[in-house]
C-alpha positions in Angstrom: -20.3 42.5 -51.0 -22.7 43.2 -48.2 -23.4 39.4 -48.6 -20.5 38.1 -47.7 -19.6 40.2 -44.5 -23.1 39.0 -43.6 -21.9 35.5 -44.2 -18.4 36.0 -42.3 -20.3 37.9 -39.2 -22.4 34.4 -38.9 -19.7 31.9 -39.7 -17.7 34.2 -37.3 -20.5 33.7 -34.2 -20.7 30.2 -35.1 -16.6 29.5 -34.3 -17.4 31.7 -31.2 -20.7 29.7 -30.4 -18.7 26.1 -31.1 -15.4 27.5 -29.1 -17.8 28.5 -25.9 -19.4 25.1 -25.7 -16.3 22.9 -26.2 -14.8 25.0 -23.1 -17.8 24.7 -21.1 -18.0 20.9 -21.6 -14.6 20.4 -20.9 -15.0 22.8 -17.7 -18.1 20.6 -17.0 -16.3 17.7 -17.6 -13.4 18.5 -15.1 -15.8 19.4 -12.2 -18.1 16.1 -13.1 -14.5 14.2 -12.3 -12.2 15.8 -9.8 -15.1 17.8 -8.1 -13.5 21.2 -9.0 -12.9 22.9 -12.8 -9.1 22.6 -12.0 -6.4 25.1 -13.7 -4.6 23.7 -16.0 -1.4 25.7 -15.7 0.9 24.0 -18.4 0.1 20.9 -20.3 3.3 18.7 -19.7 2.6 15.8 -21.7 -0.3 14.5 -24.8 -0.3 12.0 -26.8 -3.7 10.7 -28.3 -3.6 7.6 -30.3 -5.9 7.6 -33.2 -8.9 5.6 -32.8 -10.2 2.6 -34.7 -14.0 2.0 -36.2 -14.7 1.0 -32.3 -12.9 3.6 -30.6 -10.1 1.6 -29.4 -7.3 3.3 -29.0 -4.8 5.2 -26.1 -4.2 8.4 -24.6 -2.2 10.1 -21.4 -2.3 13.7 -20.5 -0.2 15.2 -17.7 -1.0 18.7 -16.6 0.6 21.0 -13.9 -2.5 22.5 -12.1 -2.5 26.0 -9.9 -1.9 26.0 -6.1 -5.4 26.3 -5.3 -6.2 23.8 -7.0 -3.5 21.9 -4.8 -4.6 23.4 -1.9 -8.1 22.0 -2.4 -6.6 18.2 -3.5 -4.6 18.3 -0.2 -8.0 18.7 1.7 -10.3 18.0 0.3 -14.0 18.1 1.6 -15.1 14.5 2.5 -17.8 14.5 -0.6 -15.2 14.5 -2.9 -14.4 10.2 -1.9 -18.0 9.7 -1.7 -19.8 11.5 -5.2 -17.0 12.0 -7.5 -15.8 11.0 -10.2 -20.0 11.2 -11.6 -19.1 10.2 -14.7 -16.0 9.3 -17.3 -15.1 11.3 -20.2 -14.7 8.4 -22.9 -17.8 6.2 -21.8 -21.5 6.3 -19.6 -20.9 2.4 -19.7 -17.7 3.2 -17.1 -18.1 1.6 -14.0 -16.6 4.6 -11.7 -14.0 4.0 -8.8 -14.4 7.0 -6.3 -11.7 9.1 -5.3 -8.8 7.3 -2.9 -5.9 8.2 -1.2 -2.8 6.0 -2.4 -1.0 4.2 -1.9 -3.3 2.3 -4.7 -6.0 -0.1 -3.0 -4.6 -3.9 -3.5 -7.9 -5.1 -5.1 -7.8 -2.3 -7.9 -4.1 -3.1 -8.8 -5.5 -5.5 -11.5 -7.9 -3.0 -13.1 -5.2 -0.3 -13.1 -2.4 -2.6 -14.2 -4.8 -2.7 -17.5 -4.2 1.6 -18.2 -0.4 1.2 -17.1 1.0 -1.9 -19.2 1.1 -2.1 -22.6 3.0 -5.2 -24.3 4.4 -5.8 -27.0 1.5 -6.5 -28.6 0.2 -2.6 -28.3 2.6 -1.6 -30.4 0.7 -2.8 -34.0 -2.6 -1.2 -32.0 -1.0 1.9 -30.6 0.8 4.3 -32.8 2.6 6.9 -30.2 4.2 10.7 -31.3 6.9 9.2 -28.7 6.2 5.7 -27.0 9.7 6.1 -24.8 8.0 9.3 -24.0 4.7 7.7 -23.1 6.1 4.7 -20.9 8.0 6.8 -18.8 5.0 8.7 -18.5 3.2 5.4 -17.2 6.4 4.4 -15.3 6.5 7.5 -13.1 1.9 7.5 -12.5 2.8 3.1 -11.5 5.5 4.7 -8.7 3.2 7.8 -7.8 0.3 5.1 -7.1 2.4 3.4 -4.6 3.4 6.7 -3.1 1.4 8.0 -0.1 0.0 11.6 -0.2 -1.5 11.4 -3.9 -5.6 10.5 -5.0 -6.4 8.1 -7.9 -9.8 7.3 -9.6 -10.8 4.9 -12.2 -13.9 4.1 -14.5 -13.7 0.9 -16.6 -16.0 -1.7 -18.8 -15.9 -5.0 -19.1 -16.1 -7.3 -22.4 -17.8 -10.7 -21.2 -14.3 -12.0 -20.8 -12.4 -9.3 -19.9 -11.9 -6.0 -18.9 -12.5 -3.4 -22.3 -11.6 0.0 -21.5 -10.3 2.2 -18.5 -10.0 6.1 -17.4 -7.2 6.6 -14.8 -7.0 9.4 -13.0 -4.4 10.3 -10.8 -3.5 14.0 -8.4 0.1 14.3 -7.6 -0.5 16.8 -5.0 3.2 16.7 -4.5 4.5 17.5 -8.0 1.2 19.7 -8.9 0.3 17.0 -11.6 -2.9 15.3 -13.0 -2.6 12.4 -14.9 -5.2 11.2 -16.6 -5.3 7.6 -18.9 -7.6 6.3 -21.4 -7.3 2.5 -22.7 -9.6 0.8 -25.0 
């Protein structure tokens, strides 16, 4: 008997242990993007596509985020354009866009256009919990892009023919919203 408490006490610090480090590297992974650990107050919208043997795959997340955070993305300290994002959360291969105001730059529209449109094609590759859901999603970040007043980012890699994977994030300051894209 006195075993097994022993046993559940360290499986029971090891799910503590695991659950601290996967919120630290999250926290870690915010800051290392949108230069703060944003609040994330509600999470709108997920869908992850599963991932083949190479990773490919698709996911969008759209979060509301606190009004301090908002207060910080609607000034933001001049550092934040020039060092972030630092790195991408699906790749250390990502070539990384810094931080611009939109409406989106004309020479990334191509790069972008990559996380935003998916064909007919996608739909073998990309199995969606809603794709209607998802499209509108990507319908509503293309028009917010276009929009003055909001911040976008992007990391992508190349294939020797064409371009492989992108992260696209975008701050709604307006709407309190982060989007954030993942192709491969």
């Amino acid at each position: 008997m006195k075993l097994i408490k022993i046993l559940t006490l360290i499986a029971l610090v090891i799910v503590i242990l695991v659950l601290v480090f996967c919120y630290y590297k999250k926290s870690s992974d915010r800051k290392a993007i949108f230069g703060i650990n944003y609040s994330v107050i509600k999470e709108i919208y997920s869908d992850d596509t599963e991932r083949d043997f190479h990773e490919n795959g698709f996911s969008i997340t759209v979060d509301s985020i606190s009004d301090n955070d908002v207060k910080y993305f609607s000034n933001p300290p001049k550092e934040f354009f020039t060092d972030y994002p630092t790195e991408s959360f699906h790749s250390t291969k990502y070539e990384i866009h810094t931080w611009k105001k939109t409406p989106i730059n004309i020479k990334d529209t191509a790069d972008v256009d990559f996380a935003l449109n998916l064909s007919i094609k996608d739909t073998d590759s990309y199995v969606f919990k809603n794709r209607a859901v998802v499209i509108q999603n990507l319908t509503i970040l293309s028009k917010k892009l276009n929009e003055p007043g909001n911040l976008y980012s992007f990391a992508f890699r190349n294939h020797p023919h064409k371009l492989y994977g992108i992260d696209l994030y975008l701050i709604d300051v307006g709407q309190r919203k982060i989007y954030i894209v993942n192709r491969q």
